[in-house]
PDBQT receptor file of N, H, CA, C and O in Angstrom, charges set to zero:
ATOM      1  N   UNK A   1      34.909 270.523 125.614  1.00  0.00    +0.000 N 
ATOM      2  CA  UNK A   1      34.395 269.713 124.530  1.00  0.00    +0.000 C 
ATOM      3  C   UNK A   1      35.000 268.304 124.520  1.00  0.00    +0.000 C 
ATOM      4  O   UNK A   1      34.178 267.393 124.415  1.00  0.00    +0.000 OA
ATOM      5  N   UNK A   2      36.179 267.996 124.603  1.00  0.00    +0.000 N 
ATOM      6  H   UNK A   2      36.847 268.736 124.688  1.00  0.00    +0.000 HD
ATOM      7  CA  UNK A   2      37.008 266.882 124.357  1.00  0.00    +0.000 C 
ATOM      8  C   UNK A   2      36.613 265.766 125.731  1.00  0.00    +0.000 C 
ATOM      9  O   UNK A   2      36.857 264.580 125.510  1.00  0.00    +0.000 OA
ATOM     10  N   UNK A   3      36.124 266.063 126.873  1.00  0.00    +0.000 N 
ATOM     11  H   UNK A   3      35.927 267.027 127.052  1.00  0.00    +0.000 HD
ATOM     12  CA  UNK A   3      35.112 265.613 128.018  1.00  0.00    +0.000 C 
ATOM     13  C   UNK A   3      34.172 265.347 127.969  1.00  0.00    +0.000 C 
ATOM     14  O   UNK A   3      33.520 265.040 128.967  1.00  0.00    +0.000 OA
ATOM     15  N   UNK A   4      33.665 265.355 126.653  1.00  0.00    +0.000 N 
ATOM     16  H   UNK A   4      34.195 265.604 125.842  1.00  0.00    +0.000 HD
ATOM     17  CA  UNK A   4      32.382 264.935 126.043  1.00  0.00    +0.000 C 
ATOM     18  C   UNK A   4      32.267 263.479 126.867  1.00  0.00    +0.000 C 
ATOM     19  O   UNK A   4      31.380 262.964 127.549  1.00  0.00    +0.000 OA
ATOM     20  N   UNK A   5      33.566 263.093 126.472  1.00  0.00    +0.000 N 
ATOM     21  H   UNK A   5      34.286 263.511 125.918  1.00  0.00    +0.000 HD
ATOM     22  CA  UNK A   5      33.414 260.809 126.170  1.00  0.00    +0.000 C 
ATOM     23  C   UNK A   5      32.616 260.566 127.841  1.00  0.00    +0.000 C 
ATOM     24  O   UNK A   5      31.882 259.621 128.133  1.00  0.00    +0.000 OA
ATOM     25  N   UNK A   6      32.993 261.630 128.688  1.00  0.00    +0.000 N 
ATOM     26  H   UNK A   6      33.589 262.398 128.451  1.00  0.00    +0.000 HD
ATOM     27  CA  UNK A   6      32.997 260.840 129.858  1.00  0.00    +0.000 C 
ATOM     28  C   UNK A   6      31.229 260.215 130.241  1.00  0.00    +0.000 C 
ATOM     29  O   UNK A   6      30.669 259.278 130.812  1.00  0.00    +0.000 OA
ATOM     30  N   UNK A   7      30.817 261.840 129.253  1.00  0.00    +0.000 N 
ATOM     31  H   UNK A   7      31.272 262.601 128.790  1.00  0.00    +0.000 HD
ATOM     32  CA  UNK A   7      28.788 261.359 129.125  1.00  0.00    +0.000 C 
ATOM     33  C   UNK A   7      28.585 260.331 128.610  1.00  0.00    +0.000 C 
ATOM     34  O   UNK A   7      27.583 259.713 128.967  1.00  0.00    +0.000 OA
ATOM     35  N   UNK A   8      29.508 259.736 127.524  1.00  0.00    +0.000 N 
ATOM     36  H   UNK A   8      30.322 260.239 127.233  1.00  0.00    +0.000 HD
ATOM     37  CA  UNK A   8      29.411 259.113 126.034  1.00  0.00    +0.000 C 
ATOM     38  C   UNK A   8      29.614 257.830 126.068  1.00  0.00    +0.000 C 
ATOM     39  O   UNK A   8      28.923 257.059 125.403  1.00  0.00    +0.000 OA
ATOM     40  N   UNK A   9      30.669 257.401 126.914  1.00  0.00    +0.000 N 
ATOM     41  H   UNK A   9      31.231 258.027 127.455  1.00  0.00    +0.000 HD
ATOM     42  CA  UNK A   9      31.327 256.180 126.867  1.00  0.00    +0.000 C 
ATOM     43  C   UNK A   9      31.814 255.886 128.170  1.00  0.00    +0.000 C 
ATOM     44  O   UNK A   9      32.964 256.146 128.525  1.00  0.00    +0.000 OA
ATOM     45  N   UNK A  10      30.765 255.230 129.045  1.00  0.00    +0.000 N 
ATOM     46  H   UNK A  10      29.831 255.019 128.757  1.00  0.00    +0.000 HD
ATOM     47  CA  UNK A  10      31.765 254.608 129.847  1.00  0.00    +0.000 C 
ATOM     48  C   UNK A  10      32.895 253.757 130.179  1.00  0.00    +0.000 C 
ATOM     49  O   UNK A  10      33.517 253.909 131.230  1.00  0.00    +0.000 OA
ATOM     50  N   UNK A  11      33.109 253.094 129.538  1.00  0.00    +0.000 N 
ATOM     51  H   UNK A  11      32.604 252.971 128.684  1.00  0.00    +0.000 HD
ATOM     52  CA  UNK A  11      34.492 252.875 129.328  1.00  0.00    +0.000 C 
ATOM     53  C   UNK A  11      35.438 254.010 129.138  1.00  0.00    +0.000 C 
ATOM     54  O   UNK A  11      36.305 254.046 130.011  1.00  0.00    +0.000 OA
ATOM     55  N   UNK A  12      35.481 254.566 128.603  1.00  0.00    +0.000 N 
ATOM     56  H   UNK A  12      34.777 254.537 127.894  1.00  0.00    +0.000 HD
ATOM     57  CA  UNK A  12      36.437 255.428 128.392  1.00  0.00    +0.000 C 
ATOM     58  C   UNK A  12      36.684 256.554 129.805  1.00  0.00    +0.000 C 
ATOM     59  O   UNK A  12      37.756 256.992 130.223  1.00  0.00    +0.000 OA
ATOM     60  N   UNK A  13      35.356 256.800 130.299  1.00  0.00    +0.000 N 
ATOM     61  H   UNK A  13      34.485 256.444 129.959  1.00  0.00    +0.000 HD
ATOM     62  CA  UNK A  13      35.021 256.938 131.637  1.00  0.00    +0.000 C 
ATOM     63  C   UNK A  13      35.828 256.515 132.599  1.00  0.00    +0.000 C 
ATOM     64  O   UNK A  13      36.538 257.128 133.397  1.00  0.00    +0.000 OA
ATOM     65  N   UNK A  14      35.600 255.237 132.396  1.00  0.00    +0.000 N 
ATOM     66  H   UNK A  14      35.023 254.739 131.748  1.00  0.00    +0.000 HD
ATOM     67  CA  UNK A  14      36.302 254.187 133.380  1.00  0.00    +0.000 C 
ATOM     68  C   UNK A  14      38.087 254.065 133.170  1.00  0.00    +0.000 C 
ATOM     69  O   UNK A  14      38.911 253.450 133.846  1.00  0.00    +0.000 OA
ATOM     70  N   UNK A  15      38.183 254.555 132.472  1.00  0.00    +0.000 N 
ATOM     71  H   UNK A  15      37.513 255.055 131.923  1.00  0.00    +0.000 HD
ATOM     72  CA  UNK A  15      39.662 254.384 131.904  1.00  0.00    +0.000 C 
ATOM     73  C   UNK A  15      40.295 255.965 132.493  1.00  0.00    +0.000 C 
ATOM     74  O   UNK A  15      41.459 256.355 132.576  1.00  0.00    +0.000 OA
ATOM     75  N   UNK A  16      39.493 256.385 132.710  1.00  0.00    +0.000 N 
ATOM     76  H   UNK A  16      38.547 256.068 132.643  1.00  0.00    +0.000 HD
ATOM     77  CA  UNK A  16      40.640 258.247 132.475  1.00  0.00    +0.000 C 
ATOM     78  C   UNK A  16      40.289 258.099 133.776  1.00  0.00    +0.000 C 
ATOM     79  O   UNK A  16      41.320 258.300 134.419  1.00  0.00    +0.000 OA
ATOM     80  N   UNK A  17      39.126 257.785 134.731  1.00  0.00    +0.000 N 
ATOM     81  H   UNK A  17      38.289 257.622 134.209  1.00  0.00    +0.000 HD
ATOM     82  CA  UNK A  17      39.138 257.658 136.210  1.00  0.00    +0.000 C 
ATOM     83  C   UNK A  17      40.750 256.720 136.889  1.00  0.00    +0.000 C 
ATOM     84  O   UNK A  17      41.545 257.009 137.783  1.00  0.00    +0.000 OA
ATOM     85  N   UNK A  18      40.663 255.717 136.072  1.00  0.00    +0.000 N 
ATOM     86  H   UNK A  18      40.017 255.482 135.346  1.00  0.00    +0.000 HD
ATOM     87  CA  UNK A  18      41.905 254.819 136.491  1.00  0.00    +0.000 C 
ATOM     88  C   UNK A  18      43.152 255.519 136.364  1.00  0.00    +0.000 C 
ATOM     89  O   UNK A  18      44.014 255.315 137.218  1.00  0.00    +0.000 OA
ATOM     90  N   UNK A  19      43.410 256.468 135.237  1.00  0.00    +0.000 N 
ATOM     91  H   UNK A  19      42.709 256.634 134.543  1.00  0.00    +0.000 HD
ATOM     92  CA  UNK A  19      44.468 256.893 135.446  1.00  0.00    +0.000 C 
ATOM     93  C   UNK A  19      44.655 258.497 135.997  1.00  0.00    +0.000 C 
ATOM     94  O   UNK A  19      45.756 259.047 136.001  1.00  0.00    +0.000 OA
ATOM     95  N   UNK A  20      43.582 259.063 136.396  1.00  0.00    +0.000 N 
ATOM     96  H   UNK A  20      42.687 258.616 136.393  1.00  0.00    +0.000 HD
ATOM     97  CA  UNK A  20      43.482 260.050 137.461  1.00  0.00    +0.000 C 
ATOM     98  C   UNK A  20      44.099 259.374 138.950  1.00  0.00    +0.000 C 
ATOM     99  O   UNK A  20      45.219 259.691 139.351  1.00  0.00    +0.000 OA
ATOM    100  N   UNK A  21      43.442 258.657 139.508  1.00  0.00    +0.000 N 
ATOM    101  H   UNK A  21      42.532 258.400 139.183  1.00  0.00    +0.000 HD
ATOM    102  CA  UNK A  21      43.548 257.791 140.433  1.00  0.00    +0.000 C 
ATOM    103  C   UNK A  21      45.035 256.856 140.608  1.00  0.00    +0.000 C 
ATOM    104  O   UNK A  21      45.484 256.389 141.655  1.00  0.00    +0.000 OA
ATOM    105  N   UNK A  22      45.728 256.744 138.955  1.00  0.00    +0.000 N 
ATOM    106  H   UNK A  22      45.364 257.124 138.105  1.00  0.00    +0.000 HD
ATOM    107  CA  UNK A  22      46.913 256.279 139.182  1.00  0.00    +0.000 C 
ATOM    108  C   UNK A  22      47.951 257.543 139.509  1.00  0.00    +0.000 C 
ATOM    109  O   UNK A  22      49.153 257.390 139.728  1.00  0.00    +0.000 OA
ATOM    110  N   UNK A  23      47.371 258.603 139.501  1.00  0.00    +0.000 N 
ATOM    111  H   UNK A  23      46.395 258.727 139.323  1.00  0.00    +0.000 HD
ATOM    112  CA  UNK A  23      48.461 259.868 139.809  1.00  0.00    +0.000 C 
ATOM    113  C   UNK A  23      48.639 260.467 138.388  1.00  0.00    +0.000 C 
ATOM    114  O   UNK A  23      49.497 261.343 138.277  1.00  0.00    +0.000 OA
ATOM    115  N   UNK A  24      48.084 260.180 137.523  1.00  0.00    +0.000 N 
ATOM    116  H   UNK A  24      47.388 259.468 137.613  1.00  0.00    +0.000 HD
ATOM    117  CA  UNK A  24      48.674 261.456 136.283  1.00  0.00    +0.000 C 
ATOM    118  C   UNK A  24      47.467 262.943 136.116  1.00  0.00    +0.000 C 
ATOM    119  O   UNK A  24      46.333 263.299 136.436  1.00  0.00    +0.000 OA
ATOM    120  N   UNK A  25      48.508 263.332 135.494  1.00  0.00    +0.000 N 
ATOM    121  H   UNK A  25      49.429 263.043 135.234  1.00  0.00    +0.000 HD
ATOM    122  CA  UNK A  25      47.196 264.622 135.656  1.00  0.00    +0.000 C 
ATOM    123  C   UNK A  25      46.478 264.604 134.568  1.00  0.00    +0.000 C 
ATOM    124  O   UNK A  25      46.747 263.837 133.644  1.00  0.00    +0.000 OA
ATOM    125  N   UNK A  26      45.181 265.691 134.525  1.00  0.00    +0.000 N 
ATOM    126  H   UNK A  26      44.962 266.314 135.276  1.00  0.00    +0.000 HD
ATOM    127  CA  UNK A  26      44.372 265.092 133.830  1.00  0.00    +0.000 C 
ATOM    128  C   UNK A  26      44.434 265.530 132.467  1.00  0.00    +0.000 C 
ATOM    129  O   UNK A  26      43.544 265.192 131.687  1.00  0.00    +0.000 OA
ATOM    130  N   UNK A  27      45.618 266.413 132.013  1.00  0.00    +0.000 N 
ATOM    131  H   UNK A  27      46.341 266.687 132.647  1.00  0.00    +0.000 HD
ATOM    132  CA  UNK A  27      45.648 266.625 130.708  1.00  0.00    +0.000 C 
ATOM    133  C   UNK A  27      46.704 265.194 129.720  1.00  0.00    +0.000 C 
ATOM    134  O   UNK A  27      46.881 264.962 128.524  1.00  0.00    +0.000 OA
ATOM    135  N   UNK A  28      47.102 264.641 130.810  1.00  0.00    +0.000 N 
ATOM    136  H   UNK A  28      46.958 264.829 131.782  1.00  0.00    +0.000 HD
ATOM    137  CA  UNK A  28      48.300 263.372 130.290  1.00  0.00    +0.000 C 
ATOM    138  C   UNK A  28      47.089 262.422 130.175  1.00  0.00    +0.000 C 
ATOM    139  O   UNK A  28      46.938 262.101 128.996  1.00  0.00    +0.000 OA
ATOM    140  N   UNK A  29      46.269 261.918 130.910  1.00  0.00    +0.000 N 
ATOM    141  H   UNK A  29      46.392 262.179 131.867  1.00  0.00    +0.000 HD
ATOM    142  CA  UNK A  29      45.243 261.396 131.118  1.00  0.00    +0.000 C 
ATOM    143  C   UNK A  29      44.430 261.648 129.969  1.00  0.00    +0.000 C 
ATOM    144  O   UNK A  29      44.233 260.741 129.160  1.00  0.00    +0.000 OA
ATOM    145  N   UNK A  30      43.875 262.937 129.793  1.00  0.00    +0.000 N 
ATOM    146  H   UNK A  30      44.036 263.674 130.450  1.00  0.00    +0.000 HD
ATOM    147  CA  UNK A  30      43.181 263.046 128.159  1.00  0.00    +0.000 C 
ATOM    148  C   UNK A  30      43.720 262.670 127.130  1.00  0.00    +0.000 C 
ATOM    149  O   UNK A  30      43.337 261.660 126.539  1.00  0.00    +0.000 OA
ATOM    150  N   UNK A  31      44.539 263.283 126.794  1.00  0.00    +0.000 N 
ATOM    151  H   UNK A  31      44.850 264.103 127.274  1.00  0.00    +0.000 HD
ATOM    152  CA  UNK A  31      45.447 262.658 125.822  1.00  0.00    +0.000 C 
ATOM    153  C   UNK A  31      45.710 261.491 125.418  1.00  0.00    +0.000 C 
ATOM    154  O   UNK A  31      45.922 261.213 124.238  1.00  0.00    +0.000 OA
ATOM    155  N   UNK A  32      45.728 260.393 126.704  1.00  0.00    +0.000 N 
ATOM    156  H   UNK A  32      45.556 260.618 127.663  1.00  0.00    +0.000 HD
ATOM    157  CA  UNK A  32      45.511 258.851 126.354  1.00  0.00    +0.000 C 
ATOM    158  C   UNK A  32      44.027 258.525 126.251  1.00  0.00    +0.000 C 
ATOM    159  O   UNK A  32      43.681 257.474 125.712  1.00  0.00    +0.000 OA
ATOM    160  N   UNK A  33      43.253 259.269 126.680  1.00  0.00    +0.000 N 
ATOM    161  H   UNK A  33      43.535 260.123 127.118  1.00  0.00    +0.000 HD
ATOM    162  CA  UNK A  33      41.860 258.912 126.248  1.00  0.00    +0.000 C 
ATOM    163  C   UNK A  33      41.670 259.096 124.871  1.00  0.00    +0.000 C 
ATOM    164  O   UNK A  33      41.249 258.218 124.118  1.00  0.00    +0.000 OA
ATOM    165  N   UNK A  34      42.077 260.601 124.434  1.00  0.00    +0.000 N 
ATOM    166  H   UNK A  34      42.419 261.314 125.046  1.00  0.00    +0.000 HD
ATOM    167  CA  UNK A  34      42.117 260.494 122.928  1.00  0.00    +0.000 C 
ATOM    168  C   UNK A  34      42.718 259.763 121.911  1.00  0.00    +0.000 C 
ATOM    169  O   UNK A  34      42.091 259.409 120.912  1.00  0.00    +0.000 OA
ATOM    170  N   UNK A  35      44.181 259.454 122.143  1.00  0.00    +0.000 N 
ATOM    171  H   UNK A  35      44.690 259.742 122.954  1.00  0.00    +0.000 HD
ATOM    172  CA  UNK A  35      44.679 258.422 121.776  1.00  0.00    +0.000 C 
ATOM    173  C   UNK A  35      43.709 257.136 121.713  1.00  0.00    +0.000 C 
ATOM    174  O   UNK A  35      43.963 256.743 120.574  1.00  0.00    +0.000 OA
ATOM    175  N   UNK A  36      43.219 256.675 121.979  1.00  0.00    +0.000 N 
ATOM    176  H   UNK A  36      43.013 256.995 122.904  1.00  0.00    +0.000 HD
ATOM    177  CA  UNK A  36      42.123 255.649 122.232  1.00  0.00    +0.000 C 
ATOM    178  C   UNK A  36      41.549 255.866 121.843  1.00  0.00    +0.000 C 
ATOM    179  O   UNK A  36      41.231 254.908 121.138  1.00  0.00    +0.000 OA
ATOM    180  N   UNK A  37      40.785 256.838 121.635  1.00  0.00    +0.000 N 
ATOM    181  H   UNK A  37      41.043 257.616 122.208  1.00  0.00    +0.000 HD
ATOM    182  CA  UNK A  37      39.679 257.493 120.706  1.00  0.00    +0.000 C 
ATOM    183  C   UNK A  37      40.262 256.898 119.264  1.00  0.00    +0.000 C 
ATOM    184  O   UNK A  37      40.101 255.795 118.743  1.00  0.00    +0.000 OA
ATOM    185  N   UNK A  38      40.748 257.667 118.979  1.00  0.00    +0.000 N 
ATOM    186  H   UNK A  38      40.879 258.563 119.403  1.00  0.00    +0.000 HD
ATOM    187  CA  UNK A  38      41.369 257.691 117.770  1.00  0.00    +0.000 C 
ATOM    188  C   UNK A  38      41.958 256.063 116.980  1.00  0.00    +0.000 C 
ATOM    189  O   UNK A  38      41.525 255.617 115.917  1.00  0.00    +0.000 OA
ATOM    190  N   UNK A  39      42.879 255.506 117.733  1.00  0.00    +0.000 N 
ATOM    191  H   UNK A  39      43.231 255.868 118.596  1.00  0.00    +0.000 HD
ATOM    192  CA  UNK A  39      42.747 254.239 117.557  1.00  0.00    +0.000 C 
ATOM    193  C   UNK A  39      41.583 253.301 117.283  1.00  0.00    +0.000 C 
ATOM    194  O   UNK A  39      41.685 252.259 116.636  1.00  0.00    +0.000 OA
ATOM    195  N   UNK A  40      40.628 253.699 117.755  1.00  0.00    +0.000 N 
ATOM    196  H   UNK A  40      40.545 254.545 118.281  1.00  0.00    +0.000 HD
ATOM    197  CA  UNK A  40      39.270 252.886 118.100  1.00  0.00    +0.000 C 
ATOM    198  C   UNK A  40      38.501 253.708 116.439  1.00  0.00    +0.000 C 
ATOM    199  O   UNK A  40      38.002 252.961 115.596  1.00  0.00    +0.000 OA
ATOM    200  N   UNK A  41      38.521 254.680 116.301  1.00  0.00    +0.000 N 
ATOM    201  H   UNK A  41      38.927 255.286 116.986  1.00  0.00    +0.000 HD
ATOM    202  CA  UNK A  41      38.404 255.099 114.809  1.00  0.00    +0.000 C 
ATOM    203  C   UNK A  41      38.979 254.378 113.827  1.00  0.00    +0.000 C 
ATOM    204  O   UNK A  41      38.281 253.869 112.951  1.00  0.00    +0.000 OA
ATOM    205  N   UNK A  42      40.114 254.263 113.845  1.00  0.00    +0.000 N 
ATOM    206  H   UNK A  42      40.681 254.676 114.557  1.00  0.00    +0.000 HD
ATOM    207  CA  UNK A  42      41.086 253.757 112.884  1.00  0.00    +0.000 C 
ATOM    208  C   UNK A  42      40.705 252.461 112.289  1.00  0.00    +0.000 C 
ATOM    209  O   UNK A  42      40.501 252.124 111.122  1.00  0.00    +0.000 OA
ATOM    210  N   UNK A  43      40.666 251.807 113.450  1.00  0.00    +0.000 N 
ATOM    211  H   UNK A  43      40.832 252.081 114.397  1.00  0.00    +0.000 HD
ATOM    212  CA  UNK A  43      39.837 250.049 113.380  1.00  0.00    +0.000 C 
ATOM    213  C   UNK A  43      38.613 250.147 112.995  1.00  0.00    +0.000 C 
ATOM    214  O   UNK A  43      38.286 249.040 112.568  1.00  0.00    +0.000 OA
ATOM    215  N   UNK A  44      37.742 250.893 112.915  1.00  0.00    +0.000 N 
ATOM    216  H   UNK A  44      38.007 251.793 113.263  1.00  0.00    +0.000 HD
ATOM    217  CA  UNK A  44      36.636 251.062 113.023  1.00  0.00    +0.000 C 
ATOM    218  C   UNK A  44      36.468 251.245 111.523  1.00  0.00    +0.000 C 
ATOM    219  O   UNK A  44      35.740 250.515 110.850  1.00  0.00    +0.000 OA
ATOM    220  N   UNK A  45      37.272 252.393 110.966  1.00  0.00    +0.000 N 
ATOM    221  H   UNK A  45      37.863 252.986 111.512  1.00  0.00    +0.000 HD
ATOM    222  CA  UNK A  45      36.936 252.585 109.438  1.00  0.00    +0.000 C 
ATOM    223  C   UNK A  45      38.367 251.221 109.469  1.00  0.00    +0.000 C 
ATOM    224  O   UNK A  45      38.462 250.627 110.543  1.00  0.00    +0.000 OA
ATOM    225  N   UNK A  46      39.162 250.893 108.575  1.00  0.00    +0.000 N 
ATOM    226  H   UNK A  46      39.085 251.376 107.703  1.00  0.00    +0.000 HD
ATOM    227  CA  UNK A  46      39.929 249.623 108.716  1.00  0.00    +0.000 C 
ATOM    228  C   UNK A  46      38.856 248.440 108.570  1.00  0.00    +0.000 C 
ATOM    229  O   UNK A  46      39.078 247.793 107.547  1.00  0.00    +0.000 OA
ATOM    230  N   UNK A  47      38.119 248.128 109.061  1.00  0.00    +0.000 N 
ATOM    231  H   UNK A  47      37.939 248.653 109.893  1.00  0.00    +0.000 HD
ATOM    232  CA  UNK A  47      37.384 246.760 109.403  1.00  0.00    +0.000 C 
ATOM    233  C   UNK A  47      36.165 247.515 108.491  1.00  0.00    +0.000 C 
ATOM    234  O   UNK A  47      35.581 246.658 107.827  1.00  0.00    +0.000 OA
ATOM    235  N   UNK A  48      35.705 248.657 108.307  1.00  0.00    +0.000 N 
ATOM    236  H   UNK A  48      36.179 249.353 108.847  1.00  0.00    +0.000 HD
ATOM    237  CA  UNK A  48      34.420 248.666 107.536  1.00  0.00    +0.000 C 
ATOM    238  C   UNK A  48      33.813 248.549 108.388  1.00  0.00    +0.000 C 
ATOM    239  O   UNK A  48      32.757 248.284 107.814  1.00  0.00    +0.000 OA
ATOM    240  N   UNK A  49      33.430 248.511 110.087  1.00  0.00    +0.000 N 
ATOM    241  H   UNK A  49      34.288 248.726 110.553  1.00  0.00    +0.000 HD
ATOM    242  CA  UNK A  49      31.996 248.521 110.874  1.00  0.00    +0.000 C 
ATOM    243  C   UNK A  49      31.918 249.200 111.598  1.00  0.00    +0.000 C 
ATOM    244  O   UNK A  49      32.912 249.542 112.239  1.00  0.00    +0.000 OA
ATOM    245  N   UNK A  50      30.459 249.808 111.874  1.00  0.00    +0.000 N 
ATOM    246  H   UNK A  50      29.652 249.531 111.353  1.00  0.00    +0.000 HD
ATOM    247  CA  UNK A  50      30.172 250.769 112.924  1.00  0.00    +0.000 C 
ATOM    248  C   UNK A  50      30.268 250.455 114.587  1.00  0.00    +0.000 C 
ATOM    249  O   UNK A  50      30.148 249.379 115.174  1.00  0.00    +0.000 OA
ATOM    250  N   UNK A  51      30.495 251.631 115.044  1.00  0.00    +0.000 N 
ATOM    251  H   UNK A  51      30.592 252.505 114.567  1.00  0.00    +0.000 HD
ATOM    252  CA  UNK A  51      30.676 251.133 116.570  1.00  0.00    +0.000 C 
ATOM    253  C   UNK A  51      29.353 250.980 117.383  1.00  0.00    +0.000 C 
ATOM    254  O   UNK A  51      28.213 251.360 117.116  1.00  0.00    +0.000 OA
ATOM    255  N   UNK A  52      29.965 250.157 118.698  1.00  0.00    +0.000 N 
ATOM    256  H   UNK A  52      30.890 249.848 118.916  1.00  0.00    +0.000 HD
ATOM    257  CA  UNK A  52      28.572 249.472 119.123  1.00  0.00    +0.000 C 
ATOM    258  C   UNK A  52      28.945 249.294 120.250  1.00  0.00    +0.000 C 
ATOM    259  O   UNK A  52      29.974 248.647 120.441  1.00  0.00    +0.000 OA
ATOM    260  N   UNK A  53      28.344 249.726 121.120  1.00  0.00    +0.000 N 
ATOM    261  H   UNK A  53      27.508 250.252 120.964  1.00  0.00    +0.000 HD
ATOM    262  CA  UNK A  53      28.338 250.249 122.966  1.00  0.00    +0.000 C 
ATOM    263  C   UNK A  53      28.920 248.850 123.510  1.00  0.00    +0.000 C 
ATOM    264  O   UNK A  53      29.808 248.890 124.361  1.00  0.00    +0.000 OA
ATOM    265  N   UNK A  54      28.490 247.744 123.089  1.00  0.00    +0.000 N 
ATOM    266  H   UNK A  54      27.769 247.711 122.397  1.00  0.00    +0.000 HD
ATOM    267  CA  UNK A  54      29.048 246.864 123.745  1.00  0.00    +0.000 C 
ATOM    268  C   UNK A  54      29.579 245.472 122.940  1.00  0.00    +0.000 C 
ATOM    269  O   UNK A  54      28.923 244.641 122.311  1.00  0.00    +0.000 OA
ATOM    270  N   UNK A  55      31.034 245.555 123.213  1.00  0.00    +0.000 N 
ATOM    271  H   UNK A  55      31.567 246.230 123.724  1.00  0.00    +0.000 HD
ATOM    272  CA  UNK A  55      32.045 244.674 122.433  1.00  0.00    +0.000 C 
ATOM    273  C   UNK A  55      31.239 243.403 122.217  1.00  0.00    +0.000 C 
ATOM    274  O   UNK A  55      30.568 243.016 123.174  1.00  0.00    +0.000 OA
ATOM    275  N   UNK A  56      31.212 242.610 120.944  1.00  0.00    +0.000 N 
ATOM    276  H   UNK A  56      31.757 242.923 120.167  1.00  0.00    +0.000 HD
ATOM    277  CA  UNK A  56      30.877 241.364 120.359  1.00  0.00    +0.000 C 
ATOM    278  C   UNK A  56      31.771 240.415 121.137  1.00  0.00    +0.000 C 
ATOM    279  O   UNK A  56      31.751 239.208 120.894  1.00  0.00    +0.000 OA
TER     280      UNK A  56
């Protein structure tokens, strides 16, 4: 379930590939994806706006 993002968001895609590829494994690797996730929530309610596939 939590492998969802990789359908969802490329970026985030692009980010957990980079750090596969930098040598971590892929549960250290999720974990900073979620972390990111989550951050990216935070701001998201914080600022009052919905998210949008591609940064302003």
């Amino acid at each position: 379930m939590p492998r969802r993002f990789r359908r969802h968001n490329p970026d985030m895609k692009q980010k957990y590939d980079a750090l596969i590829t930098a040598g971590k494994p892929p549960k250290v690797a999720l974990t900073a994806i979620i972390r990111k996730l989550g951050i990216l929530a935070n701001a998201l309610l914080r600022d009052n706006r919905k998210w949008a596939e591609i940064s302003p």
